[in-house]
C-alpha positions, 0 to 999 in steps of 0.5 A, spaced: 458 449 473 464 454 472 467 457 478 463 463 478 456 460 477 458 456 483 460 461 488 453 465 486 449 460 487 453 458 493 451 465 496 444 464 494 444 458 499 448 463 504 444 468 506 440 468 513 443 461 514 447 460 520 453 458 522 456 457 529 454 465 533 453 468 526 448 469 521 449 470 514 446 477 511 449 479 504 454 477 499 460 482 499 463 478 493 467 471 491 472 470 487 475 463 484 477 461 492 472 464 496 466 468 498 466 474 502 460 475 506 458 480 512 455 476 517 452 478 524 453 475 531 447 472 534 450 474 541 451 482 541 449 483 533 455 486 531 457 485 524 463 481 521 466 479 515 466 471 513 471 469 508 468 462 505 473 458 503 472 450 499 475 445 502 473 441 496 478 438 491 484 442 493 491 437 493 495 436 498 499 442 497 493 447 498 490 444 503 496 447 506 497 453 504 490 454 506 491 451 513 497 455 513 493 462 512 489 460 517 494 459 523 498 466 522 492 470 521 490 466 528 497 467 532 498 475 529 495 480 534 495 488 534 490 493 533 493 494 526 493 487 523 486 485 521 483 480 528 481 474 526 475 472 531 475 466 531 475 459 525 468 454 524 468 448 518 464 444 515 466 437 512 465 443 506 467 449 507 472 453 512 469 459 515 473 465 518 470 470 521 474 476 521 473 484 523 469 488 519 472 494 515 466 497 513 470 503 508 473 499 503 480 497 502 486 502 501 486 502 493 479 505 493 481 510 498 485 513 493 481 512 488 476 516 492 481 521 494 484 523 487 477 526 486 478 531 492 486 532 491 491 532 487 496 528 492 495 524 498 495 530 503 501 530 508 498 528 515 493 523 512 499 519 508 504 519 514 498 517 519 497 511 514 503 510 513 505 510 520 499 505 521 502 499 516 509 501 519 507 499 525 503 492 523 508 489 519 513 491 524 509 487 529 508 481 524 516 482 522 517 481 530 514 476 531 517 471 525 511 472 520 513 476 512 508 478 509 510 478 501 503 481 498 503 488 500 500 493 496 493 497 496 489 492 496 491 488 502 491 495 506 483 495 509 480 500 511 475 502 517 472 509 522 476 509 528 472 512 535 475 519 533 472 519 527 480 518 524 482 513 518 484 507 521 488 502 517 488 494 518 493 490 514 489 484 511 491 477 507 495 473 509 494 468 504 502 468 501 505 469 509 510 465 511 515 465 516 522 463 512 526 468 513 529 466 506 526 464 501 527 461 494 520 462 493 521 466 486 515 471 484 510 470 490 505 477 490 504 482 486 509 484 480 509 492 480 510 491 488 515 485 487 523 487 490 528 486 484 531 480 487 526 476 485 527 477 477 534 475 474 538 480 472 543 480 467 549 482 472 548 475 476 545 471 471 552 467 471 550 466 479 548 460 482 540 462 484 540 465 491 534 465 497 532 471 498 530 475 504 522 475 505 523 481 510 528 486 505 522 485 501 516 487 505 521 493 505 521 495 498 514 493 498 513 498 503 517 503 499 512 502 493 505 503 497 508 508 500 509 512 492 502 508 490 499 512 496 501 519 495 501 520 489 496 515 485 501 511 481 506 505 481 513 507 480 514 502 475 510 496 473 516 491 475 522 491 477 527 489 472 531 492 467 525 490 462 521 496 465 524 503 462 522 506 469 526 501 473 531 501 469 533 507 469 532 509 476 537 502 478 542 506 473 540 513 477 536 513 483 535 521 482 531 520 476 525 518 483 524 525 484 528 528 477 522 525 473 517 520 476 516 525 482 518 532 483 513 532 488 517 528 493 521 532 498 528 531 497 529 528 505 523 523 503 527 523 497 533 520 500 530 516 505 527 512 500 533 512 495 538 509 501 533 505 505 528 502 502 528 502 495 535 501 495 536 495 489 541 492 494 537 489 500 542 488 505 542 496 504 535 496 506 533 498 514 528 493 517 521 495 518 522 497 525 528 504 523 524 505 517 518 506 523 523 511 526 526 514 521 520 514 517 517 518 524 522 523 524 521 526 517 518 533 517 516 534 509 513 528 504 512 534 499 517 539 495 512 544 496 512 544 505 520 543 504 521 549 500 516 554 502 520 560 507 518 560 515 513 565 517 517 571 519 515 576 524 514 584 522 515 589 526 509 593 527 513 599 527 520 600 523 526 599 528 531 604 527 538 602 529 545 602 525 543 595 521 542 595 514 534 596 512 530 593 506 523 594 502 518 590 505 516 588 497 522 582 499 517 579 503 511 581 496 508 574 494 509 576 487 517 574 488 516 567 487 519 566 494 513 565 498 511 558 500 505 554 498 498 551 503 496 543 501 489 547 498 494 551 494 495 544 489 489 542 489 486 541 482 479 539 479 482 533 475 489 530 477 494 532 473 498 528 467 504 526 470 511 526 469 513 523 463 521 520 463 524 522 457 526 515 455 521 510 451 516 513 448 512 506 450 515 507 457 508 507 461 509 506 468 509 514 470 502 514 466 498 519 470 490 516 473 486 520 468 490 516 463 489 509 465 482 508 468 477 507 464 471 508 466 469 500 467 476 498 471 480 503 475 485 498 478 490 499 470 493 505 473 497 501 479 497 493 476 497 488 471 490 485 470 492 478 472 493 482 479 486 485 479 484 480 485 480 482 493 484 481 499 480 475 500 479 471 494 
């Protein structure tokens, strides 16, 4: 029997049994690992999501890594960390039973979302941000790094206030090495430079890297795949068109890839987070207060006037006077409202003048298909759920 036809058949045998306080509802999907299942308490009837895991034939190591899992999801607490309530097993199966985020996870909310906007609206990116900032900070306090950052592994659910609450999820690539020489664990467009060879230390011996140094660039490229729809590039190597470039000239970040970008997001981005040098980068805590500080994500806020007050009736006093047609909208001067750049269809964006094969700019309508909408942000090797 195939992978696949195991985890249906298994999910067939799941549902309405019940394991320890819970009971088995429906099947929420399975993948080569595992299955996801919501379940439900038999003591309050409140929903959870139950992530099966097969203890059989794994080897050594991956019994390890799965039991390694376990233990940093079971030691991390905050309300922005995905809660892990609480683990059963079987002399089969491995059983978490975790928080419920019943709005999907943060890859299809800007799926959704570029069907209303062109760009993330400021005050959801920042509040989002601010919320993922905060869980990896904690996770960063407490000697955990993540590694697998992305879209995918940011789920979502409905606050009390009706607000969009974030939970970062998967911890499945977690360690707590501070430096690692564990190359290429994560998601290729997410993965920091450090991690691929490059031809300006290809004469060095192989360092550790920093496991927290890359989280931050992680963080950096979430942030971009967030608000505008898009991975910067596909890798960070000088074999990407896009990388390169920008390791050659970081301006080309805002000069080709995103105009949109406010200069000071620009900046922020350029000097701290995605710096090609990691011990340029902040750590998680001052991108949490920088990052708070920033009054504009968006060119279009940062170079629109102030509002200024007219006076009802003209002033007359020895001070030099002017035609209110200054202050006219027709002069191109004028500033623009969120609702002033929302389009029916997200636009194509920009194109770098650099290789005619160069994609990772691509725009969303240009790399979904109307079967697989993960192509605008990752590699099809990638395309797996936070839980599997």
């Amino acid at each position: 029997m195939t992978t696949p036809d195991y985890w249906t058949e298994l999910s067939d045998l799941m549902i309405d049994r019940t394991v320890g306080d819970y009971q088995f509802v429906q099947d929420l999907g399975h993948g080569s690992y595992g299955g996801l299942f919501l379940g439900q308490s038999l003591k309050d009837n409140g929903y959870v999501a139950i992530k099966v895991l097969n203890k059989s034939g794994l080897n050594d190591e991956q019994r390890q890594l799965q039991q390694m899992e376990i233990d940093i999801q079971s030691s991390l607490h905050h309300p922005s960390l995905l809660a892990l309530h609480s683990v059963l097993e079987d002399d089969t199966y491995v059983y978490m039973v975790m928080e419920l985020c019943d709005q999907g996870d943060l890859f299809d909310f800007v799926i959704n979302d570029q069907k209303e906007h062109a760009y993330c609206p400021a005050p959801m990116a920042k509040s989002l941000f601010l919320q993922i900032l905060d869980a990896v900070a904690a996770m960063h306090a407490q000697g955990v790094y993540h590694r697998d950052i992305k879209l995918e592994n940011i789920l979502i659910k409905t606050g009390d206030d009706d607000t969009v609450v974030c939970k970062v999820a998967d911890f499945g690539l977690a360690t707590r090495d501070r430096m690692s020489m564990e190359f290429g664990y994560g998601s290729a467009s997410y993965l920091a430079p450090e991690h691929y060879d490059d031809d300006d230390n290809a004469n060095e011996d192989v360092k550790p890297y920093d496991t927290a140094a890359a989280d931050v660039w992680s963080l950096g490229v979430l942030l971009l795949a967030m608000m505008f729809g898009r991975n910067p590039w596909q890798e960070a190597n000088g074999m990407d068109p896009a990388f390169a470039e920008y390791k050659r000239n970081p301006d080309m970040l805002k000069q080709h890839l995103f105009p949109e970008l406010s200069l000071e997001l620009t900046h922020f981005l350029q000097r701290h987070v995605l710096n090609i040098d990691p011990l340029q980068r902040m750590s998680v805590d001052q991108v949490l207060v920088h990052f708070a500080k920033l009054t504009h994500l968006y060119a279009a806020s940062e170079n629109a006037l102030p509002p200024m007050d007219i006076p009802a009736k003209p002033v007359h006093d020895a001070k030099p006077r002017y035609d209110s047609a200054f202050f006219s909208a027709d002069n191109g001067l004028h500033g623009m409202s969120w609702a002033d750049m929302v389009e029916d269809d997200l636009p194509a964006a920009p194109r770098m003048d650099l290789d005619d094969d160069a994609s990772s700019s691509s725009g969303l309508s240009d790399l979904i298909d109307d079967d697989d909408d993960t192509d605008m942000f990752v590699h099809s090797d990638e395309k797996e759920s936070w839980w599997l």
